[in-house]
DSSP file (Angstrom, degrees, kcal/mol; ACC not computed):
  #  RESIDUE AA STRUCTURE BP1 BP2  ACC     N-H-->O    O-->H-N    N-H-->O    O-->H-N    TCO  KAPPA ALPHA  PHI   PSI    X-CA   Y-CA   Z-CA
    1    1 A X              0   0    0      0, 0.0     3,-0.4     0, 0.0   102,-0.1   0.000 360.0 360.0 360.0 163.4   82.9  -63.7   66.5
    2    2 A X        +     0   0    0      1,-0.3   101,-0.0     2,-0.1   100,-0.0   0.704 360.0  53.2 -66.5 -28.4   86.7  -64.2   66.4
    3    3 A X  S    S-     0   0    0    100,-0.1    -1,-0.3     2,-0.0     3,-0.1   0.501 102.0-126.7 -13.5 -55.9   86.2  -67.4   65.2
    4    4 A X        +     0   0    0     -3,-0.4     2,-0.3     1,-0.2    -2,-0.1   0.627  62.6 138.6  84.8  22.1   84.0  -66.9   62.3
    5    5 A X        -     0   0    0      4,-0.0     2,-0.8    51,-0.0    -1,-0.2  -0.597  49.0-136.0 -82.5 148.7   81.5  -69.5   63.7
    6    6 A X        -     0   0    0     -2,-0.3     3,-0.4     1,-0.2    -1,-0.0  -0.854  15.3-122.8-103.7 130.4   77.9  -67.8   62.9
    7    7 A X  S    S+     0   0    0     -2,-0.8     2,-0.6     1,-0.2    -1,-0.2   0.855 104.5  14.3   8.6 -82.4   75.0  -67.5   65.0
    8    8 A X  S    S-     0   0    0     -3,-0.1    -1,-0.2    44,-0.1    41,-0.1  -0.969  91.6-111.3-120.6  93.4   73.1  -69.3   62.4
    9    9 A X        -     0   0    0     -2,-0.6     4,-0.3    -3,-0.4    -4,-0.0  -0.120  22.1-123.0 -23.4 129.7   74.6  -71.2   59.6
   10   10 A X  S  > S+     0   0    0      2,-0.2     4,-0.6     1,-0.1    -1,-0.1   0.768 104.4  50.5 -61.8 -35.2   74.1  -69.8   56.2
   11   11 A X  H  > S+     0   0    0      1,-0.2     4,-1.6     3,-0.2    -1,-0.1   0.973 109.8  48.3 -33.6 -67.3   72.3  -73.4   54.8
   12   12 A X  H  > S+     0   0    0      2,-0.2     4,-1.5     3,-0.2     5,-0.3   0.520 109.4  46.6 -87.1  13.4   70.1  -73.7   57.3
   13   13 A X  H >4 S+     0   0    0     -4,-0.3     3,-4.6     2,-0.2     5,-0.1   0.226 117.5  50.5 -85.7-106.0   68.6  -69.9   57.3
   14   14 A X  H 3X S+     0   0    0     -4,-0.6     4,-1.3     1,-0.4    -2,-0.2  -0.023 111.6  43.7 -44.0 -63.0   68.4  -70.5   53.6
   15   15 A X  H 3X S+     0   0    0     -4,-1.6     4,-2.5     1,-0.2    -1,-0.4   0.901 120.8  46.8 -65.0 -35.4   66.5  -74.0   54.1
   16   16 A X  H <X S+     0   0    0     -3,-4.6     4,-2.7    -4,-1.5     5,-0.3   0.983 108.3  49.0 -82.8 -27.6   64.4  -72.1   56.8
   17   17 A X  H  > S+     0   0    0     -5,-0.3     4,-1.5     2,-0.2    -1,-0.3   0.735 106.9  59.2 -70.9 -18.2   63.6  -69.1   55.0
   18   18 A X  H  X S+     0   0    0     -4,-1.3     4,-2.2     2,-0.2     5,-0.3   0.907 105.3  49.6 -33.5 -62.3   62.5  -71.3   52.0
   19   19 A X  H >X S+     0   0    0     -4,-2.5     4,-2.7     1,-0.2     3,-0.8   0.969 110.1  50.3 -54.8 -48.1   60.0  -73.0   54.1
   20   20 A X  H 3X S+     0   0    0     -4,-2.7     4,-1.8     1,-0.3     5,-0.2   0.905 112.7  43.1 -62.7 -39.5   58.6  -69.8   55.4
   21   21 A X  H 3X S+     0   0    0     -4,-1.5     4,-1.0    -5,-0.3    -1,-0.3   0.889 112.3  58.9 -75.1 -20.6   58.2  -68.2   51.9
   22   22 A X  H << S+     0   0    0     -4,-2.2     4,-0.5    -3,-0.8    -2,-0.2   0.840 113.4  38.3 -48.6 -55.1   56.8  -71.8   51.1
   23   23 A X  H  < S+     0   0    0     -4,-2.7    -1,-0.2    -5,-0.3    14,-0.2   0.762 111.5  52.2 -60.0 -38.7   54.2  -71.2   53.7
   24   24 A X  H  < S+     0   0    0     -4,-1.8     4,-0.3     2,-0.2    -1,-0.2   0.638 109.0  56.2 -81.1 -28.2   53.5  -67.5   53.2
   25   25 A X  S  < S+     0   0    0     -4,-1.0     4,-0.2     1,-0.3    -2,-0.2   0.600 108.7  47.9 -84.4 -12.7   52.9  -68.6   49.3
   26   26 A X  S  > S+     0   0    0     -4,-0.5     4,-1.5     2,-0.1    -1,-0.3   0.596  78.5 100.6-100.8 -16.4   50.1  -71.3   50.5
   27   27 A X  H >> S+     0   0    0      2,-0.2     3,-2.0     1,-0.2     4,-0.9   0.727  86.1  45.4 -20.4 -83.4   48.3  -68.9   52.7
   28   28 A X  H >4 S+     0   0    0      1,-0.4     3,-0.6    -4,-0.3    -1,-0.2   0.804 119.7  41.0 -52.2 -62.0   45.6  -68.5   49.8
   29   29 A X  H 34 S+     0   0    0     -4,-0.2    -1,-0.4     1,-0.2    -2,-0.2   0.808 137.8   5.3 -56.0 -32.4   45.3  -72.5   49.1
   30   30 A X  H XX  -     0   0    0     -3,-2.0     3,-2.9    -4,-1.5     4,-1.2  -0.005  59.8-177.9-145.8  37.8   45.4  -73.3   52.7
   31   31 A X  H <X S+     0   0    0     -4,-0.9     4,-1.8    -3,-0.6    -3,-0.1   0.490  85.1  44.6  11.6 -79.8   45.4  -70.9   55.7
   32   32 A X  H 3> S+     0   0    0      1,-0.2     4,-1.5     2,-0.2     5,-0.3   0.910 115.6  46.2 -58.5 -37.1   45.7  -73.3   58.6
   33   33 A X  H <> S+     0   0    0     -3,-2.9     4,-4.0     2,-0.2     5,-0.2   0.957 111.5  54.0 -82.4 -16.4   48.2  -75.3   57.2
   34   34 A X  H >X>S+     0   0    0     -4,-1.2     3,-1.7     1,-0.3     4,-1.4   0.950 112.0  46.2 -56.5 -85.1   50.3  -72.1   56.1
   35   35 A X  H 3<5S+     0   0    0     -4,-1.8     4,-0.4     1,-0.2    -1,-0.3   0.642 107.7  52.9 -29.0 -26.1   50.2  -71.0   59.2
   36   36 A X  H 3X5S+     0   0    0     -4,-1.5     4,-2.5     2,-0.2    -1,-0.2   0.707 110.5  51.9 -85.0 -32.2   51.2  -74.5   60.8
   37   37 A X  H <X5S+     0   0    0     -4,-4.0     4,-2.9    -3,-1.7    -2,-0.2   0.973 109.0  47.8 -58.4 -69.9   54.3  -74.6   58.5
   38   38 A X  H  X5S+     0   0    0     -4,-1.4     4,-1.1     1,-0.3     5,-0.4   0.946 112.0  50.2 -63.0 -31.4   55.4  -71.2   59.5
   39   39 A X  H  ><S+     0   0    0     -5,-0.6     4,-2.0    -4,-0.4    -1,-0.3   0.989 113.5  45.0 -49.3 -53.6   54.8  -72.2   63.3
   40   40 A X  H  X S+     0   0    0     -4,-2.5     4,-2.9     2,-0.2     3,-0.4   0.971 113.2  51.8 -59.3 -43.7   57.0  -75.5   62.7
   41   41 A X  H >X S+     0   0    0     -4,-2.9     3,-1.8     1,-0.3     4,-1.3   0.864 112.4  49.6 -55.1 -83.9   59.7  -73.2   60.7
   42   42 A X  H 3X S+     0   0    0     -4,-1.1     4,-1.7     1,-0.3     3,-0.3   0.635 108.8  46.1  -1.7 -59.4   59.6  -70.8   63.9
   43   43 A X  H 3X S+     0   0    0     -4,-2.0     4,-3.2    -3,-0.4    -1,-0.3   0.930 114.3  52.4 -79.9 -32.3   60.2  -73.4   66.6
   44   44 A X  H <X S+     0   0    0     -4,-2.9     4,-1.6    -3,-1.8    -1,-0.3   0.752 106.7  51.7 -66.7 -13.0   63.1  -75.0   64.4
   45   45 A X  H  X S+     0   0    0     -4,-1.3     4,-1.9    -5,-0.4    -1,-0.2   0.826 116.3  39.0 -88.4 -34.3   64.8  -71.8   64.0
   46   46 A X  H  X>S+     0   0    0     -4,-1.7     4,-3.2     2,-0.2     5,-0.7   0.959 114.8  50.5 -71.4 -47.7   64.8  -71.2   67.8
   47   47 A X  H >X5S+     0   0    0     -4,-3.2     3,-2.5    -5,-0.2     4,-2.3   0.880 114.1  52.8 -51.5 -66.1   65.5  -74.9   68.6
   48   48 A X  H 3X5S+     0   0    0     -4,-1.6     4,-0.9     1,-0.4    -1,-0.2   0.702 115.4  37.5 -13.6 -53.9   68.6  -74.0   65.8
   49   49 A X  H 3X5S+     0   0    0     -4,-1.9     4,-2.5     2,-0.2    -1,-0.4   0.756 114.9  54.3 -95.4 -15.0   69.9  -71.1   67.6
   50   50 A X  H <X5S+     0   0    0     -4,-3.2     4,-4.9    -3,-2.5     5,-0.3   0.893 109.4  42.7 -77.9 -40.0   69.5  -72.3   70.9
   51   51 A X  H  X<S+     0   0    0     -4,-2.3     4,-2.4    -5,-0.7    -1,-0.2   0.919 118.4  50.7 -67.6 -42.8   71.2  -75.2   70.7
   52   52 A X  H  X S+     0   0    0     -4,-0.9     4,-2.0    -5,-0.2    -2,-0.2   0.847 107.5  52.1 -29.6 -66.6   73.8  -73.0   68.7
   53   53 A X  H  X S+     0   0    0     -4,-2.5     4,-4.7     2,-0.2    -2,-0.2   0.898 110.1  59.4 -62.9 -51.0   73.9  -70.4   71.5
   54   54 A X  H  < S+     0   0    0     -4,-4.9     5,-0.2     1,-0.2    -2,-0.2   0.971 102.0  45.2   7.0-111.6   74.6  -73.4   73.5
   55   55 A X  H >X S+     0   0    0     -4,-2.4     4,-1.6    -5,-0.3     3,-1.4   0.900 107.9  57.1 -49.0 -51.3   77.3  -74.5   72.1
   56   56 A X  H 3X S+     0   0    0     -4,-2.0     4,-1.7     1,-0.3     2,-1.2   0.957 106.8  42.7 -56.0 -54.1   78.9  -71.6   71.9
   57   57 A X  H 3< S+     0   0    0     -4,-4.7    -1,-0.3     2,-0.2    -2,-0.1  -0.204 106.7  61.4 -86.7  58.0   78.9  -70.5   75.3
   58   58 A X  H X4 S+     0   0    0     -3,-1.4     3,-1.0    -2,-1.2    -2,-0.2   0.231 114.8  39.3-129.9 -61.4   79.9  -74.1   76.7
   59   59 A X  H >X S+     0   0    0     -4,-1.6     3,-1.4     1,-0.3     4,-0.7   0.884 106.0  64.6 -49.3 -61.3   83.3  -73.6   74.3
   60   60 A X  G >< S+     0   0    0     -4,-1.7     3,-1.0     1,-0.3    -1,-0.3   0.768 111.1  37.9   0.6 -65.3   83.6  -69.9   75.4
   61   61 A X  G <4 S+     0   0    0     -3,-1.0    -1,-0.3     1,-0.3    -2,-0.2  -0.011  97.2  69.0-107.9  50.6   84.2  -71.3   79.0
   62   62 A X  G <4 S+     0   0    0     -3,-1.4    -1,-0.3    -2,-0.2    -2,-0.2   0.109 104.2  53.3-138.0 -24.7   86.3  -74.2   78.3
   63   63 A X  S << S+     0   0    0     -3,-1.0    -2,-0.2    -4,-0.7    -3,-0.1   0.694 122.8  23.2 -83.6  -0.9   88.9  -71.0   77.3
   64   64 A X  S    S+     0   0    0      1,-0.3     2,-0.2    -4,-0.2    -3,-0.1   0.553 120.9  53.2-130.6 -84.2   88.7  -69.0   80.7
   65   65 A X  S    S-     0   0    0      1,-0.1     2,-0.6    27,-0.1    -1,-0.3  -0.307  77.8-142.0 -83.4 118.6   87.6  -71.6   83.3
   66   66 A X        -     0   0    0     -2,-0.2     2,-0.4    -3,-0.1    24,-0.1  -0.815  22.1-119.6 -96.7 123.8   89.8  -74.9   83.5
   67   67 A X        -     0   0    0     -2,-0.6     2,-0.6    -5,-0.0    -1,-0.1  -0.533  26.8-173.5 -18.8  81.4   88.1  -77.8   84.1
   68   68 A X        -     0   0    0     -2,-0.4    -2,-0.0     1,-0.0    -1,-0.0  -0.885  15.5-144.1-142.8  95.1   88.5  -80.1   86.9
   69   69 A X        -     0   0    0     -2,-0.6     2,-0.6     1,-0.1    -1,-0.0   0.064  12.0-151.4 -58.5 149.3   86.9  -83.4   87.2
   70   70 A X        -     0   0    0      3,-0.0    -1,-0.1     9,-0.0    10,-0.0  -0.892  20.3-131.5-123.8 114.8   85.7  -84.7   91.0
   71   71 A X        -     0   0    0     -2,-0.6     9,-0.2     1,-0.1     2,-0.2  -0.318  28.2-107.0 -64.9 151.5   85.8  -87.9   91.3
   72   72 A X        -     0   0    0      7,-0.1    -1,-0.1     1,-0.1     2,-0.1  -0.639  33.7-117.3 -97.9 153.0   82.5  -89.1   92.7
   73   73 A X        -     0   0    0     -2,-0.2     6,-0.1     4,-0.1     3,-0.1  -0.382  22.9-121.4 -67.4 150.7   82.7  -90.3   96.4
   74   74 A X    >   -     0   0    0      1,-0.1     3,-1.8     4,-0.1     2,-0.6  -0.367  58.9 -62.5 -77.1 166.3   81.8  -94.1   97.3
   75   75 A X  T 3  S+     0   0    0      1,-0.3    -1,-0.1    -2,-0.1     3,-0.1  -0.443 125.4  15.6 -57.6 113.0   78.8  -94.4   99.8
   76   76 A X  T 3  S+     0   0    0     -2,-0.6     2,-0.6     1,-0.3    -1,-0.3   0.675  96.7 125.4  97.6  42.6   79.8  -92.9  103.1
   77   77 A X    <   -     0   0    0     -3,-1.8    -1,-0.3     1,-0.0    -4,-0.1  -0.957  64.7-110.1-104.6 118.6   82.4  -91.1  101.9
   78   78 A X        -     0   0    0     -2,-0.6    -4,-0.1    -3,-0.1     5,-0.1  -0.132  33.4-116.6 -62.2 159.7   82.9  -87.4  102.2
   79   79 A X     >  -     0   0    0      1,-0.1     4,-1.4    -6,-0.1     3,-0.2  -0.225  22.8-112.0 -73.3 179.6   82.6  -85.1   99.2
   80   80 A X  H  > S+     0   0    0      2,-0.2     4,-1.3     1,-0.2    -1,-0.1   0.780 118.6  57.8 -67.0 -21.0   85.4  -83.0   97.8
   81   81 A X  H  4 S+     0   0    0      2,-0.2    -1,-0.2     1,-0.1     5,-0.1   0.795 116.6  36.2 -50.3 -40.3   83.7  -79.9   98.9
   82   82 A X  H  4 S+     0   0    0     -3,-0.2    -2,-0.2     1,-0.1    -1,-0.1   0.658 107.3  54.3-118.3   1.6   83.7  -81.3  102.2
   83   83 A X  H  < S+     0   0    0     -4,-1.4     2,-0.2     1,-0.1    -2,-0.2   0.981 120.7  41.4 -79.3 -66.0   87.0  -83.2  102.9
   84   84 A X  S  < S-     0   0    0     -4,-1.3    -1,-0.1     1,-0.2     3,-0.1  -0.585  85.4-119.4-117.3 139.4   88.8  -79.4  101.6
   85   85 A X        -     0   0    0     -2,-0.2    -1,-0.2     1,-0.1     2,-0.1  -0.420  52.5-102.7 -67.8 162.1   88.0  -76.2  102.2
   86   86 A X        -     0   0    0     -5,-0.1     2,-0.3     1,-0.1    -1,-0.1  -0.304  44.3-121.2 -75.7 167.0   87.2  -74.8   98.4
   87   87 A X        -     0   0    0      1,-0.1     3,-0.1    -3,-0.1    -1,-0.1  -0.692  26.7 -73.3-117.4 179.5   89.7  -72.8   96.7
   88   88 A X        -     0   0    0     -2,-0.3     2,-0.3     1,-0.2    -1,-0.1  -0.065  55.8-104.4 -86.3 131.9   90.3  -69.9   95.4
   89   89 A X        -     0   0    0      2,-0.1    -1,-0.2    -3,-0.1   -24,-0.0  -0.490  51.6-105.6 -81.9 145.8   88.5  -69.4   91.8
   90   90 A X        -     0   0    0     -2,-0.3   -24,-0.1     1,-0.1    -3,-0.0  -0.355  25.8-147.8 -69.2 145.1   91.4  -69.7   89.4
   91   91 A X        -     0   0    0    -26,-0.0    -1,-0.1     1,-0.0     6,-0.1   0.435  26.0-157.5-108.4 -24.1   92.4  -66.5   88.0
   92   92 A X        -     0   0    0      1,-0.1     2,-0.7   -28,-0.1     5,-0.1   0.483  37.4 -47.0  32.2 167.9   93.7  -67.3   84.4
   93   93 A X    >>> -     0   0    0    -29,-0.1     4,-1.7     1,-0.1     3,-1.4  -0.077  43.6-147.6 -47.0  75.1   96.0  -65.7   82.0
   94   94 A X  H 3>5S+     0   0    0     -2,-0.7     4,-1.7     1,-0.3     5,-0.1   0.798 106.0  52.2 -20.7 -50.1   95.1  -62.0   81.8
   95   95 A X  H 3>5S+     0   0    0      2,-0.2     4,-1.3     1,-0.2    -1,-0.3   0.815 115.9  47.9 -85.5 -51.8   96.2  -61.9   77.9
   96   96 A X  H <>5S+     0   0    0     -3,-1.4     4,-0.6     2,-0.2    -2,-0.2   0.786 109.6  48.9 -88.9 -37.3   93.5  -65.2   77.9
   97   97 A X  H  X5S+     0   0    0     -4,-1.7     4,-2.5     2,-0.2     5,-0.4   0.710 107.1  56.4 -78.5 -27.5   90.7  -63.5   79.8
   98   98 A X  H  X<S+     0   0    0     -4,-1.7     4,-1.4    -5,-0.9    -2,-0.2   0.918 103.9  53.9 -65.5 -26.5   90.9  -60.5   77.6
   99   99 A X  H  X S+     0   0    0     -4,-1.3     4,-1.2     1,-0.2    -1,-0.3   0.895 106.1  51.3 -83.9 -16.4   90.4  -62.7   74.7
  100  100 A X  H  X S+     0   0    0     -4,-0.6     4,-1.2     2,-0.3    -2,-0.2   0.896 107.4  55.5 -70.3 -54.6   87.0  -64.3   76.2
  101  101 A X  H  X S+     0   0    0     -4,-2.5     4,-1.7     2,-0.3     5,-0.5   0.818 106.7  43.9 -37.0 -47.3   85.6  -61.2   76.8
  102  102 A X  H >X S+     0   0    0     -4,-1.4     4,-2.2    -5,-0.4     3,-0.8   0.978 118.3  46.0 -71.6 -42.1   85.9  -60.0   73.6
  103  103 A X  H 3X S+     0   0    0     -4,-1.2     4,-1.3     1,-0.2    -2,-0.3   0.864 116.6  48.1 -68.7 -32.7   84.7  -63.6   72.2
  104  104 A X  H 3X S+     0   0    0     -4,-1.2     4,-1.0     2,-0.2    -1,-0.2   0.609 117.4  38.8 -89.0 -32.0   81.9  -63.3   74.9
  105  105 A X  H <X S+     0   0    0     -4,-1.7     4,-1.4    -3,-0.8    -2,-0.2   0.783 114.2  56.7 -90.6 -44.0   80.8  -59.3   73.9
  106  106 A X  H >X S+     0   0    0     -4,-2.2     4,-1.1    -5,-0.5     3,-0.6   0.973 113.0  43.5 -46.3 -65.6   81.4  -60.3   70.0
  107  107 A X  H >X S+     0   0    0     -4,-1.3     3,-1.8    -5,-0.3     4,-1.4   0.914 116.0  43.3 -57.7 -66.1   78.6  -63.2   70.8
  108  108 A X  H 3X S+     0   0    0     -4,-1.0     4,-1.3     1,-0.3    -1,-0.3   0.397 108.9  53.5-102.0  -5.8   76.3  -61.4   72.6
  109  109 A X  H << S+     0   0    0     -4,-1.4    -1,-0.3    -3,-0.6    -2,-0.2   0.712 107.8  52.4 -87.3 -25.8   76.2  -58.4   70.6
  110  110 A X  H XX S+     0   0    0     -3,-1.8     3,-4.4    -4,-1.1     4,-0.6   0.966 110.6  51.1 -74.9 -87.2   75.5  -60.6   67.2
  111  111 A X  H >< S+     0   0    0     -4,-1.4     3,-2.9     1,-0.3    -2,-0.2   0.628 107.8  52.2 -51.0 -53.7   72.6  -62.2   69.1
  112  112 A X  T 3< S+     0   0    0     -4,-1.3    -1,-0.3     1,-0.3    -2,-0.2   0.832 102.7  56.9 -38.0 -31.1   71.2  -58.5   70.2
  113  113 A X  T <4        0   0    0     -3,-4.4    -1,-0.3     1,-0.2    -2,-0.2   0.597 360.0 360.0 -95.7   5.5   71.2  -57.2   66.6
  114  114 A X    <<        0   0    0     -3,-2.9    -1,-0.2    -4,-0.6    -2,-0.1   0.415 360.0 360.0 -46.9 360.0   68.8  -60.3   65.6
């Protein structure tokens, strides 16, 4: 990414691929629990990257798409939707969109080659 943010932090693969070889190395002494280790290592590595993946595309559209708080209506009060016709979706910065795209293909291209 343009950024240099990773997918996955280099600790924690390190700390998770420990556990996992940890896990695979108890097979003999303990089967089920080897296996119940590598499961927990699993679900933390998704939980890791999802939350990751997250994050990334919530910053990703905090560069393209500007942000615009609605204040919420009091009771019997129309919404903002429906006191004004909507507008028009904001076009941004050509020069600005180009660069999200690339940060958006960059991202999604890392995640494919997983």
């Amino acid at each position: 990414m343009a950024d240099g943010t990773a997918l996955f932090p280099t600790d924690a693969r390190d700390k998770l691929t420990l556990r996992l070889q940890n896990a695979v190395n108890g097979f003999v002494d303990g089967p089920r629990a080897a296996v119940e280790n590598a499961d927990r290592v699993l679900e933390e590595a998704i939980t890791d990257l999802t939350r990751t993946l997250t994050e990334r595309r919530r910053a990703l559209r905090t560069t393209w798409q500007p942000h615009t708080a609605e204040p919420t209506p009091g009771p019997g009060e129309p919404t903002a939707a429906e006191a004004t016709p909507p507008a028009p979706p904001p076009t941004g910065d050509t020069e600005q969109l180009r660069l999200a795209l690339q940060d958006y293909r960059e991202t999604a291209e890392r995640l494919l080659r997983l």
